[in-house]
mmCIF file of the N, C-alpha and C atoms, coordinates in Angstrom:
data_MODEL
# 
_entry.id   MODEL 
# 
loop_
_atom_site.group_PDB 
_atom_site.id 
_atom_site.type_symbol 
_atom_site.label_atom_id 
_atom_site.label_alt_id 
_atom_site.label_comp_id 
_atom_site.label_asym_id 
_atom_site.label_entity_id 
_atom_site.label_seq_id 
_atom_site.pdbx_PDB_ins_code 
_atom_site.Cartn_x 
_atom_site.Cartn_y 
_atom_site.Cartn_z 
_atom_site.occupancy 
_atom_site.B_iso_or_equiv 
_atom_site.pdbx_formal_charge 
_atom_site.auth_seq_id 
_atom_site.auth_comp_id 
_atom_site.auth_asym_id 
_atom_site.auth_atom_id 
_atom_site.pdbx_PDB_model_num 
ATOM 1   N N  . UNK A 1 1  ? -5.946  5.499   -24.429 1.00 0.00 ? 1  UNK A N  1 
ATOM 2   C CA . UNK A 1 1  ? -5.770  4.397   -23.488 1.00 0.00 ? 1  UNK A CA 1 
ATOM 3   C C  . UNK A 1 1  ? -4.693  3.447   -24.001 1.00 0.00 ? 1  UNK A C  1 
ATOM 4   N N  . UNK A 1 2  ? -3.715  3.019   -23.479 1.00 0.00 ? 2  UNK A N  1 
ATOM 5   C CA . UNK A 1 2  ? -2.514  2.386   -23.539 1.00 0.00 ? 2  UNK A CA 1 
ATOM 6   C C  . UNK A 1 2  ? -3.267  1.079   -23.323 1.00 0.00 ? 2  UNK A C  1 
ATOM 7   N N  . UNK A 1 3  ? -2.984  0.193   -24.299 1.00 0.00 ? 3  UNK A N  1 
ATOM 8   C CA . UNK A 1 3  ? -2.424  -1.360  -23.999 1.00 0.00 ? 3  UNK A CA 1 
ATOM 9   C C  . UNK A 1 3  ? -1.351  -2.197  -24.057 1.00 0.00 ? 3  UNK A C  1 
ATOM 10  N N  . UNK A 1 4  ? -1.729  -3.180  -24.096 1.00 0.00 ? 4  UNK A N  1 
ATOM 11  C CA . UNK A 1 4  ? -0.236  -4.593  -23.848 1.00 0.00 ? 4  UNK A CA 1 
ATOM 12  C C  . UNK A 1 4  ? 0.287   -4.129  -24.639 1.00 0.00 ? 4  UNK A C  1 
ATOM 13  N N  . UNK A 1 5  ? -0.292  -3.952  -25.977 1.00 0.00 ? 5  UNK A N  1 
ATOM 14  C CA . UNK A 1 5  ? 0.543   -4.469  -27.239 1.00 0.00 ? 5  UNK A CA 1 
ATOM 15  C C  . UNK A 1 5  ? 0.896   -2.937  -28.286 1.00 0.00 ? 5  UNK A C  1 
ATOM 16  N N  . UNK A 1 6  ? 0.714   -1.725  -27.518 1.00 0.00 ? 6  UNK A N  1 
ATOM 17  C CA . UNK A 1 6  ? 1.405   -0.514  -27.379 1.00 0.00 ? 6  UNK A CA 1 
ATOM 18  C C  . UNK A 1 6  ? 2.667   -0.398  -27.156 1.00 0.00 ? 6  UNK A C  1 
ATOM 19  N N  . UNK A 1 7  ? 3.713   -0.424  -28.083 1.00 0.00 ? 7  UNK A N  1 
ATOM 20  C CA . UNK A 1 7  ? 5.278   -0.162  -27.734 1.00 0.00 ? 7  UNK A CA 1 
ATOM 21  C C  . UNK A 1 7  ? 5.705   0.620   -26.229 1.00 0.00 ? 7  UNK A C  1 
ATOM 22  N N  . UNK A 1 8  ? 6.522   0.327   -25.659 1.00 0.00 ? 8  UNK A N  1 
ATOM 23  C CA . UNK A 1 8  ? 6.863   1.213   -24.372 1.00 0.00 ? 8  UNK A CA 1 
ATOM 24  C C  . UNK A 1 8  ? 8.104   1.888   -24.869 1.00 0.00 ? 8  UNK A C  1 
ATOM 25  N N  . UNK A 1 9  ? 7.718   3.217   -24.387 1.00 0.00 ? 9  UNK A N  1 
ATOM 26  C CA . UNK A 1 9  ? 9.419   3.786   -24.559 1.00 0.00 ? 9  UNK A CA 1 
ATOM 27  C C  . UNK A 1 9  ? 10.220  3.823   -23.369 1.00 0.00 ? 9  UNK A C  1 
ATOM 28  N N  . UNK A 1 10 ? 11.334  3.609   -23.514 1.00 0.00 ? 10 UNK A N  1 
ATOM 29  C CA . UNK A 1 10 ? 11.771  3.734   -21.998 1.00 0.00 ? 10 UNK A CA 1 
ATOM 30  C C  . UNK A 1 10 ? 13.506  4.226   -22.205 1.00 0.00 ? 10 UNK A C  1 
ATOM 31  N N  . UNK A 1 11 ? 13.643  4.952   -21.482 1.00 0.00 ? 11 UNK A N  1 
ATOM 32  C CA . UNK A 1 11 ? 15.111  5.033   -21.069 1.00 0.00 ? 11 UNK A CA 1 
ATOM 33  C C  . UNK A 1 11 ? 16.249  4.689   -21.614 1.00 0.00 ? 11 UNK A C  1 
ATOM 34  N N  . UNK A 1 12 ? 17.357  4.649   -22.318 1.00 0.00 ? 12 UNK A N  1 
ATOM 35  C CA . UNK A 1 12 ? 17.858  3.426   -22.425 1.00 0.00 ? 12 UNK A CA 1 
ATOM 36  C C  . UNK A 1 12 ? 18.906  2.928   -20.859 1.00 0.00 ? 12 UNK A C  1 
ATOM 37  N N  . UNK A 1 13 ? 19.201  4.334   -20.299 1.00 0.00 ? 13 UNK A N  1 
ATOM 38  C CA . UNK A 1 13 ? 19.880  3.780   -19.116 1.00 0.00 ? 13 UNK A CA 1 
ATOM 39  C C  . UNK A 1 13 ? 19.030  2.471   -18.100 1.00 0.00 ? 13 UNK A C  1 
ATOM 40  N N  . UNK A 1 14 ? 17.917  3.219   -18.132 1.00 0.00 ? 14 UNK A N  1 
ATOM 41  C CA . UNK A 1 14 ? 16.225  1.703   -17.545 1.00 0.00 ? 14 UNK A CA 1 
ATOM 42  C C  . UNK A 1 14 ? 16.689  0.672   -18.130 1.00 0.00 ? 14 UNK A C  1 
ATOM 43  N N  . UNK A 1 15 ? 16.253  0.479   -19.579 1.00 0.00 ? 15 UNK A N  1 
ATOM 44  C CA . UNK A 1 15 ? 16.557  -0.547  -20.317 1.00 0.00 ? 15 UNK A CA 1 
ATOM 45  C C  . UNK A 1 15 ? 18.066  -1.713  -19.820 1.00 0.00 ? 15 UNK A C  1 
ATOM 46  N N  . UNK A 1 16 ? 19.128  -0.881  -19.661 1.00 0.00 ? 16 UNK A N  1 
ATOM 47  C CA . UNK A 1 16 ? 20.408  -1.654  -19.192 1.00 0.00 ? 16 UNK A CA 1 
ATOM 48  C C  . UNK A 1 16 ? 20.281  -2.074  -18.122 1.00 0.00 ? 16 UNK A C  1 
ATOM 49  N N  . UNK A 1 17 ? 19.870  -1.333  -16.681 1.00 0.00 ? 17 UNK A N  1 
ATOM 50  C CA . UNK A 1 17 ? 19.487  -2.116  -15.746 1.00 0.00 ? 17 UNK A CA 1 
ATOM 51  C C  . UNK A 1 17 ? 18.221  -3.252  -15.360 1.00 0.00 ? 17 UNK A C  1 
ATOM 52  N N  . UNK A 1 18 ? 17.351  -3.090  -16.683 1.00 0.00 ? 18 UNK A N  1 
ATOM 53  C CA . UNK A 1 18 ? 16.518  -4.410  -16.398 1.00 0.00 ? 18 UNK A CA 1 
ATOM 54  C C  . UNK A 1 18 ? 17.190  -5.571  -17.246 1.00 0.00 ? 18 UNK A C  1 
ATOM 55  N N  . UNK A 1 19 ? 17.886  -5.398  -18.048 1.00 0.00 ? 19 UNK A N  1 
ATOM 56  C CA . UNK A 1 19 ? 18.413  -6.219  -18.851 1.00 0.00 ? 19 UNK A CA 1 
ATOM 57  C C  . UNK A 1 19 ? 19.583  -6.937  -18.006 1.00 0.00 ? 19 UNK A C  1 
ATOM 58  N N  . UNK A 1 20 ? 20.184  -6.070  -17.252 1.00 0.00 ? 20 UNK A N  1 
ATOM 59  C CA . UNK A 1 20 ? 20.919  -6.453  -16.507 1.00 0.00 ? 20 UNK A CA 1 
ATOM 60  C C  . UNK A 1 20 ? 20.385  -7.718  -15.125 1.00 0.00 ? 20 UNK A C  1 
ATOM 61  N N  . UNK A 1 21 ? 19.253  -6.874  -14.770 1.00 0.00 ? 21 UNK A N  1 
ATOM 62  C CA . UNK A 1 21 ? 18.551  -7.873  -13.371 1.00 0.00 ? 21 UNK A CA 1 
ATOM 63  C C  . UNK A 1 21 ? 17.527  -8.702  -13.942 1.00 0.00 ? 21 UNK A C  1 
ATOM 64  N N  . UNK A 1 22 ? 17.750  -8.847  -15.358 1.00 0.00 ? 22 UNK A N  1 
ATOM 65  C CA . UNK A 1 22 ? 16.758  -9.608  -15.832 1.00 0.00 ? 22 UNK A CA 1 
ATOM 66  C C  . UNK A 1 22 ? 15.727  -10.707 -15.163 1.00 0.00 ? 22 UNK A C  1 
ATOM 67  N N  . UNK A 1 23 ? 16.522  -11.619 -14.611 1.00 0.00 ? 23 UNK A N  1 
ATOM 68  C CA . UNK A 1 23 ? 15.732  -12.812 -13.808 1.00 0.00 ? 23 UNK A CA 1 
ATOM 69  C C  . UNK A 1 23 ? 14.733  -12.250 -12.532 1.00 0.00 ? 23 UNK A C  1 
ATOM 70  N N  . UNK A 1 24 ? 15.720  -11.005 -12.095 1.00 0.00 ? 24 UNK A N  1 
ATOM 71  C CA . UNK A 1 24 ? 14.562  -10.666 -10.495 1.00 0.00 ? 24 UNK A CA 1 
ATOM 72  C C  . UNK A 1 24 ? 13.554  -9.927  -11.020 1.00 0.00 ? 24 UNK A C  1 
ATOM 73  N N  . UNK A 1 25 ? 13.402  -9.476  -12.585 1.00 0.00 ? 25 UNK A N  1 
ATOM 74  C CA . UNK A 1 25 ? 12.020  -8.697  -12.635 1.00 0.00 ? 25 UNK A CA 1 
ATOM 75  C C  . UNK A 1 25 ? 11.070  -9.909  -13.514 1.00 0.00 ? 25 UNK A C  1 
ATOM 76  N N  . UNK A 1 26 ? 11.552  -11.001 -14.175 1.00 0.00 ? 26 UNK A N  1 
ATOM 77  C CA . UNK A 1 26 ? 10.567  -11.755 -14.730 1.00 0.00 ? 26 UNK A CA 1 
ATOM 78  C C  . UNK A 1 26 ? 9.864   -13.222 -14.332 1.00 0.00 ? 26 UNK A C  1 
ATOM 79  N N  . UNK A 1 27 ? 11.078  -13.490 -12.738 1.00 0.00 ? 27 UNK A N  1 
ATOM 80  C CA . UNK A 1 27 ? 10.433  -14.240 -12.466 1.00 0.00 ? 27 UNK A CA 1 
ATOM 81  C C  . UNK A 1 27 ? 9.973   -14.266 -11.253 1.00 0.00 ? 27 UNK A C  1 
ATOM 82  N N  . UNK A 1 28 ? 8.702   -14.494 -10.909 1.00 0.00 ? 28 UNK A N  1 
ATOM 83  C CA . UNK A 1 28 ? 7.491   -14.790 -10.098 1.00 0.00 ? 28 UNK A CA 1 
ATOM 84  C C  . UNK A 1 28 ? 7.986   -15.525 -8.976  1.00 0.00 ? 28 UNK A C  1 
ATOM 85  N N  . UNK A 1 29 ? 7.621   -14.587 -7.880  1.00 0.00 ? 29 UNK A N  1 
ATOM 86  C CA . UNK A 1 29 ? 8.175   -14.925 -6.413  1.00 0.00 ? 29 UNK A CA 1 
ATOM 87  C C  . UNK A 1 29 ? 7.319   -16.172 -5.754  1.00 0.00 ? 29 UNK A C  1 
ATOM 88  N N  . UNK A 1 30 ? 8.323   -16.952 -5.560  1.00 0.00 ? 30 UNK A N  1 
ATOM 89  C CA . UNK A 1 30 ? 7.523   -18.303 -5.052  1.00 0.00 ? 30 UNK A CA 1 
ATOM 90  C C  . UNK A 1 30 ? 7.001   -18.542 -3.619  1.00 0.00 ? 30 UNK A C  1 
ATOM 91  N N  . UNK A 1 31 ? 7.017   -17.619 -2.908  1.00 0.00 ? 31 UNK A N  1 
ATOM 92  C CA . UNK A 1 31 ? 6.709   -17.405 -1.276  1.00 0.00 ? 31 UNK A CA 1 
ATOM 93  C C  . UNK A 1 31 ? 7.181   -15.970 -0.968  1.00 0.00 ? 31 UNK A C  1 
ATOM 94  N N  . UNK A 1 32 ? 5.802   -15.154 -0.870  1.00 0.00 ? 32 UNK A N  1 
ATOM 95  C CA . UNK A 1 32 ? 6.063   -13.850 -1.023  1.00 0.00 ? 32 UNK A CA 1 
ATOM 96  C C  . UNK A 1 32 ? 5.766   -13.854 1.086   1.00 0.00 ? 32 UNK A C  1 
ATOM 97  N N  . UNK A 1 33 ? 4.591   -14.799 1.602   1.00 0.00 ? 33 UNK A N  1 
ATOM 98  C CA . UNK A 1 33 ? 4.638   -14.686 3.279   1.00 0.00 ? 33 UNK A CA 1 
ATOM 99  C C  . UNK A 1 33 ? 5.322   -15.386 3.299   1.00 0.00 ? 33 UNK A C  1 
ATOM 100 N N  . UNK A 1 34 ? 6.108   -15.240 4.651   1.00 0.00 ? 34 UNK A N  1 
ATOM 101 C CA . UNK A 1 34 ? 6.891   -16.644 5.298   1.00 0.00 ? 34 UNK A CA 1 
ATOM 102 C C  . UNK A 1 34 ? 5.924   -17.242 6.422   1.00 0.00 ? 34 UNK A C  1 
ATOM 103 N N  . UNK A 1 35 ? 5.986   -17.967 6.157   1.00 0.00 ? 35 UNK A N  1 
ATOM 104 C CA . UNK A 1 35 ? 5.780   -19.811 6.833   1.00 0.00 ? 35 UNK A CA 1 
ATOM 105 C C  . UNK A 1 35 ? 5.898   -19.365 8.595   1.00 0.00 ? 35 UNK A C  1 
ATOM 106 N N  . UNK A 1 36 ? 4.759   -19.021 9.108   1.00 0.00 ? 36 UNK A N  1 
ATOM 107 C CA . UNK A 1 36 ? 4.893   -19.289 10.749  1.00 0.00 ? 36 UNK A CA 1 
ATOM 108 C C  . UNK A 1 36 ? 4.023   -20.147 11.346  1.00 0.00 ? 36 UNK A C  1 
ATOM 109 N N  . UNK A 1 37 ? 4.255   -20.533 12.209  1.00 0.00 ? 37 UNK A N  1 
ATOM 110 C CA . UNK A 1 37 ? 3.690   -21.906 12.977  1.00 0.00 ? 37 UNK A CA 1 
ATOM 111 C C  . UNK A 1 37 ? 2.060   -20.838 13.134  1.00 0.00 ? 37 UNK A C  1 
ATOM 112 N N  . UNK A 1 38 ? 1.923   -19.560 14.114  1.00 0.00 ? 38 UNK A N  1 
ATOM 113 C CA . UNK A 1 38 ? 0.865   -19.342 14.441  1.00 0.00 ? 38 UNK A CA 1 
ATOM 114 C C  . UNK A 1 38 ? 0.874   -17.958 13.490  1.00 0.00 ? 38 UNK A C  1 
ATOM 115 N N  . UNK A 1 39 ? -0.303  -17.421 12.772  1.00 0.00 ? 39 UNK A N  1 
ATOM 116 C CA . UNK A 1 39 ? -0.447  -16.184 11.999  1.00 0.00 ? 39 UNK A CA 1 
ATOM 117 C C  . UNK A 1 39 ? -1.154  -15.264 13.008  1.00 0.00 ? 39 UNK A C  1 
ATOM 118 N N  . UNK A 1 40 ? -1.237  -13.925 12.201  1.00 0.00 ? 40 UNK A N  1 
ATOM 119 C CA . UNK A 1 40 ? -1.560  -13.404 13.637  1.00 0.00 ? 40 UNK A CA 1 
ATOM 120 C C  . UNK A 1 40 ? -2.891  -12.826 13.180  1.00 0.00 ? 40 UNK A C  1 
ATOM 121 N N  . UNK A 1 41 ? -3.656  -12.453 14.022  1.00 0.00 ? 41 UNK A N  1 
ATOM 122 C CA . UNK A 1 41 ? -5.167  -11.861 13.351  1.00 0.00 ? 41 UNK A CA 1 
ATOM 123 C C  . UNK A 1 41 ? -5.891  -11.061 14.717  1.00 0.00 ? 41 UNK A C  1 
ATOM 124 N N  . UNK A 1 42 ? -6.444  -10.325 14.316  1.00 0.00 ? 42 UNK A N  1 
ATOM 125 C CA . UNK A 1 42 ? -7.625  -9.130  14.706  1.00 0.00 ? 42 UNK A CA 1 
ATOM 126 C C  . UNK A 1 42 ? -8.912  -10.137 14.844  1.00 0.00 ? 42 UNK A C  1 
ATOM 127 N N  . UNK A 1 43 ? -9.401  -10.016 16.053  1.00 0.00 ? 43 UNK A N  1 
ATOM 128 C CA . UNK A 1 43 ? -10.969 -10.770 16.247  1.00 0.00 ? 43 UNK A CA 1 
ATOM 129 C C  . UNK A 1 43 ? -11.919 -9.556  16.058  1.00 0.00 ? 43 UNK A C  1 
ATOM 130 N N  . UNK A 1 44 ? -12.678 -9.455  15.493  1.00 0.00 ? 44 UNK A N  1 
ATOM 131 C CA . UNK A 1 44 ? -13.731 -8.318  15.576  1.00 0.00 ? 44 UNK A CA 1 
ATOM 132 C C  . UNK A 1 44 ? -14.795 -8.536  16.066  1.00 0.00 ? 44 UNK A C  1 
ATOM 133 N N  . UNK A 1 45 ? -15.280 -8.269  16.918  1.00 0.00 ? 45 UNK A N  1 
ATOM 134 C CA . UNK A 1 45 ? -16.596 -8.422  17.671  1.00 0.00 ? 45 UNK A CA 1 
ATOM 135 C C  . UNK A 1 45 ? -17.846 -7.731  16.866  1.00 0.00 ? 45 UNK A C  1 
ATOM 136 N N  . UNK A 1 46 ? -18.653 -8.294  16.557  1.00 0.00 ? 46 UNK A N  1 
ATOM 137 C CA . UNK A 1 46 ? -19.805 -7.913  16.032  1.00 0.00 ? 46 UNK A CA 1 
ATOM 138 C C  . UNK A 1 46 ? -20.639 -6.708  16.653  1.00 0.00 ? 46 UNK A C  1 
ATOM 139 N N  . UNK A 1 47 ? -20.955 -6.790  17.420  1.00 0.00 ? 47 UNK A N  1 
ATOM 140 C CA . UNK A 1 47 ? -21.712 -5.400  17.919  1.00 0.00 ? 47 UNK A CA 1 
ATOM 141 C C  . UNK A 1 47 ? -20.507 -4.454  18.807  1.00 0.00 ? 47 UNK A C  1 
ATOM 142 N N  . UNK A 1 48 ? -19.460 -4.715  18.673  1.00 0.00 ? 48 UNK A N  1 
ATOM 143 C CA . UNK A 1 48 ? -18.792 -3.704  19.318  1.00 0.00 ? 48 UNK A CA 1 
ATOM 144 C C  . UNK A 1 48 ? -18.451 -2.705  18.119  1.00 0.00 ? 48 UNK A C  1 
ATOM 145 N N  . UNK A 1 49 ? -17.981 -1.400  19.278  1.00 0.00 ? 49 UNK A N  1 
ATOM 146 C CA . UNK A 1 49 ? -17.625 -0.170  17.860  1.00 0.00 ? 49 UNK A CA 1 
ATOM 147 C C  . UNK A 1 49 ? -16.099 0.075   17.814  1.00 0.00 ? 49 UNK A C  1 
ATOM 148 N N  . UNK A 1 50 ? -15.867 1.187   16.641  1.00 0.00 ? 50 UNK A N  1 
ATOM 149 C CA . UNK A 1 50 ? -13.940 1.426   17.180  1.00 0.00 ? 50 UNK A CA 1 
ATOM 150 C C  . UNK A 1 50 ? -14.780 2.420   17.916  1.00 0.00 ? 50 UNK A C  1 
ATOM 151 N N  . UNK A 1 51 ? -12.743 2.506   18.840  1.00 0.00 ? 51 UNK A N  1 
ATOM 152 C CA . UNK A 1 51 ? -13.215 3.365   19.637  1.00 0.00 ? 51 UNK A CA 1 
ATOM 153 C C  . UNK A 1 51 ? -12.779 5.276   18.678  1.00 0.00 ? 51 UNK A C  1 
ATOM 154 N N  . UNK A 1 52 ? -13.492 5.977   19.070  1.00 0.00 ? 52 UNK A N  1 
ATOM 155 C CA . UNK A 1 52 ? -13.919 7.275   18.873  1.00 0.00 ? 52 UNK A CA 1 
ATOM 156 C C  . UNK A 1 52 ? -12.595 8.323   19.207  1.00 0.00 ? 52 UNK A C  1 
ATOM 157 N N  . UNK A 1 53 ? -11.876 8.105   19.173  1.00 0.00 ? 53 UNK A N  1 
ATOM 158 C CA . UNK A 1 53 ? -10.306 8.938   19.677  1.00 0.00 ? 53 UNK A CA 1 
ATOM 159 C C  . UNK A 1 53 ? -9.464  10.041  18.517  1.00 0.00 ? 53 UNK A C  1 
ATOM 160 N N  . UNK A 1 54 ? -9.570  11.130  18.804  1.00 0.00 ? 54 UNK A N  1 
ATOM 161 C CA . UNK A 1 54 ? -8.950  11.540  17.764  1.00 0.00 ? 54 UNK A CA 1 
ATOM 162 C C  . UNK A 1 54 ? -7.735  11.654  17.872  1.00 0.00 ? 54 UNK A C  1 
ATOM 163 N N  . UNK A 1 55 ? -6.847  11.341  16.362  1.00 0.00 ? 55 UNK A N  1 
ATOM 164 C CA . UNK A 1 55 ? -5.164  11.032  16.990  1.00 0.00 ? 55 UNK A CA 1 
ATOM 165 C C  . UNK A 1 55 ? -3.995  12.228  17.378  1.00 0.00 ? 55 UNK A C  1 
ATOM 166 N N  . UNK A 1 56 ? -4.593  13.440  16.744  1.00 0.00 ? 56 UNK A N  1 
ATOM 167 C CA . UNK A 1 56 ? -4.207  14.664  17.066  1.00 0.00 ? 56 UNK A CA 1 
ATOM 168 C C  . UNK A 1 56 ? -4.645  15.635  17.777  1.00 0.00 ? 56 UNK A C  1 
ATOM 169 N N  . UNK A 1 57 ? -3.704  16.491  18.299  1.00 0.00 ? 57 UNK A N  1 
ATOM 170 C CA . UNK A 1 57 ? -4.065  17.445  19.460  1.00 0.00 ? 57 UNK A CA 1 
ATOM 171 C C  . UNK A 1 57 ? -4.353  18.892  18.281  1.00 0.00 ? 57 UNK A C  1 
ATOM 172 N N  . UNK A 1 58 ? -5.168  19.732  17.718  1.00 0.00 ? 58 UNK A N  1 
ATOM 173 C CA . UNK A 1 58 ? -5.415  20.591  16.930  1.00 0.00 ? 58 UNK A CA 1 
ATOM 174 C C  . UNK A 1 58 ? -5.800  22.066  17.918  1.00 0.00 ? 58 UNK A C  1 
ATOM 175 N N  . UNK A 1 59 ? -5.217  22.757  17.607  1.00 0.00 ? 59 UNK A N  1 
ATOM 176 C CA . UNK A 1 59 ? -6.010  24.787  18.315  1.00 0.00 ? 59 UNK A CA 1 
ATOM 177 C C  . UNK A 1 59 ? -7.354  25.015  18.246  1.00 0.00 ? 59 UNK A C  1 
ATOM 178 N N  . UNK A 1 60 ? -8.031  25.035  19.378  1.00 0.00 ? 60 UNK A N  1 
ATOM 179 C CA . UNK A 1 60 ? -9.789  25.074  18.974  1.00 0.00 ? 60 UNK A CA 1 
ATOM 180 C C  . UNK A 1 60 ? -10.222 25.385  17.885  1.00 0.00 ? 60 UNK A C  1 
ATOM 181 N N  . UNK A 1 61 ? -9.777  26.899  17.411  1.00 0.00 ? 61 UNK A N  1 
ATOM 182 C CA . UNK A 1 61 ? -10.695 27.000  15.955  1.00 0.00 ? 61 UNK A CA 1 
ATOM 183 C C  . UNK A 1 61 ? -10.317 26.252  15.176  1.00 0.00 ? 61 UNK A C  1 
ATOM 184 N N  . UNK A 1 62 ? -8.606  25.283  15.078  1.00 0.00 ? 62 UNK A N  1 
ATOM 185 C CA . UNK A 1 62 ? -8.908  24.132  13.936  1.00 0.00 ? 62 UNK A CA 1 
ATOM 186 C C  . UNK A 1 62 ? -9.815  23.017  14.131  1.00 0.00 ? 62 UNK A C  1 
ATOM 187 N N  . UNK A 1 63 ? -10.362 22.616  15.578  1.00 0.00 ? 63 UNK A N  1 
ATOM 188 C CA . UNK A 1 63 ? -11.114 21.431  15.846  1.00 0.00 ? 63 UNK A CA 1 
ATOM 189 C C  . UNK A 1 63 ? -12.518 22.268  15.458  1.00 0.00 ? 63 UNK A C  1 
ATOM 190 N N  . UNK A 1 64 ? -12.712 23.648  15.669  1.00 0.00 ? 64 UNK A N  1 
ATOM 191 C CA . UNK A 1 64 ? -13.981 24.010  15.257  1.00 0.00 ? 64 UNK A CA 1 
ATOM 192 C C  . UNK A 1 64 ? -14.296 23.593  13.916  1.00 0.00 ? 64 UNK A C  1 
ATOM 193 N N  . UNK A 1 65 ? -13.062 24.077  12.773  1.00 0.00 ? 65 UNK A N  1 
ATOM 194 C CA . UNK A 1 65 ? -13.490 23.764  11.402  1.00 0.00 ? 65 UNK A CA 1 
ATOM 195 C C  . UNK A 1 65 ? -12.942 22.433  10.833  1.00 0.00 ? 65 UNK A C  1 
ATOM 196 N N  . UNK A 1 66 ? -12.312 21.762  11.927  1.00 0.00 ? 66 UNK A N  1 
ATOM 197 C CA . UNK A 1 66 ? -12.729 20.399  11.269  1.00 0.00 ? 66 UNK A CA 1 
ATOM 198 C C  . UNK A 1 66 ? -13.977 19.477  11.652  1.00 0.00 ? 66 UNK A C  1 
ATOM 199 N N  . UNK A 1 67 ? -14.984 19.837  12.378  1.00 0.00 ? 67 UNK A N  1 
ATOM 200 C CA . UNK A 1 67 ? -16.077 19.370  12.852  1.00 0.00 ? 67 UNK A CA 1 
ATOM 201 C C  . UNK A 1 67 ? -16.501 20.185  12.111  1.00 0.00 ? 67 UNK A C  1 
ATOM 202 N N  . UNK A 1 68 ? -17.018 21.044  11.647  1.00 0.00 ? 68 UNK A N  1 
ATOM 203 C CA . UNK A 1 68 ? -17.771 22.289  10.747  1.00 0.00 ? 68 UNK A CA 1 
ATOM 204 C C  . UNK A 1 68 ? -17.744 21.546  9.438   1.00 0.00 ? 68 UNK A C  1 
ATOM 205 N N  . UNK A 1 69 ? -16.759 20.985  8.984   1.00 0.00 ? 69 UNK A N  1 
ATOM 206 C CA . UNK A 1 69 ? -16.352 19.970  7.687   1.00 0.00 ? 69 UNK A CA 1 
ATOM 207 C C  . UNK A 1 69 ? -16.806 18.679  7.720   1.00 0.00 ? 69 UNK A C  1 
ATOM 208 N N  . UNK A 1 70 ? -16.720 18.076  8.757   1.00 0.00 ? 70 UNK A N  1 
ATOM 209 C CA . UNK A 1 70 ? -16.923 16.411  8.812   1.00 0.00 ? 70 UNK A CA 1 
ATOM 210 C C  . UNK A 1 70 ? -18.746 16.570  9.295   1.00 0.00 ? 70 UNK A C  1 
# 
């Protein structure tokens, strides 16, 4: 099991390009959502169900053995 304080080996070509983008990999994004007046959201109704639809059209004997499976 690898920890923190386990040397990393890496690349040296890796090495030049993080050394290079240094700042965009060490520092911590200060507003990762953007800012909208209204957010958007899913209401879920309590006793309602999803609906039951399957998303693919399959050849009977594959719908046979995927019901045979599930």
């Amino acid at each position: 099991m690898k920890t923190t304080k386990d040397p990393i080996i890496m690349d040296p070509k890796l090495e030049k390009v993080l050394e290079k983008h240094k700042q965009v990999f060490e520092e911590l994004p200060k507003d990762i959502l953007p800012k909208r007046e209204h957010d958007h959201a899913i209401d879920i109704i309590a006793w309602s169900n999803p609906p039951n639809i399957k998303p693919y059209r399959y050849p009977y004997q594959q719908i046979i053995e995927i019901e045979r499976l599930v």
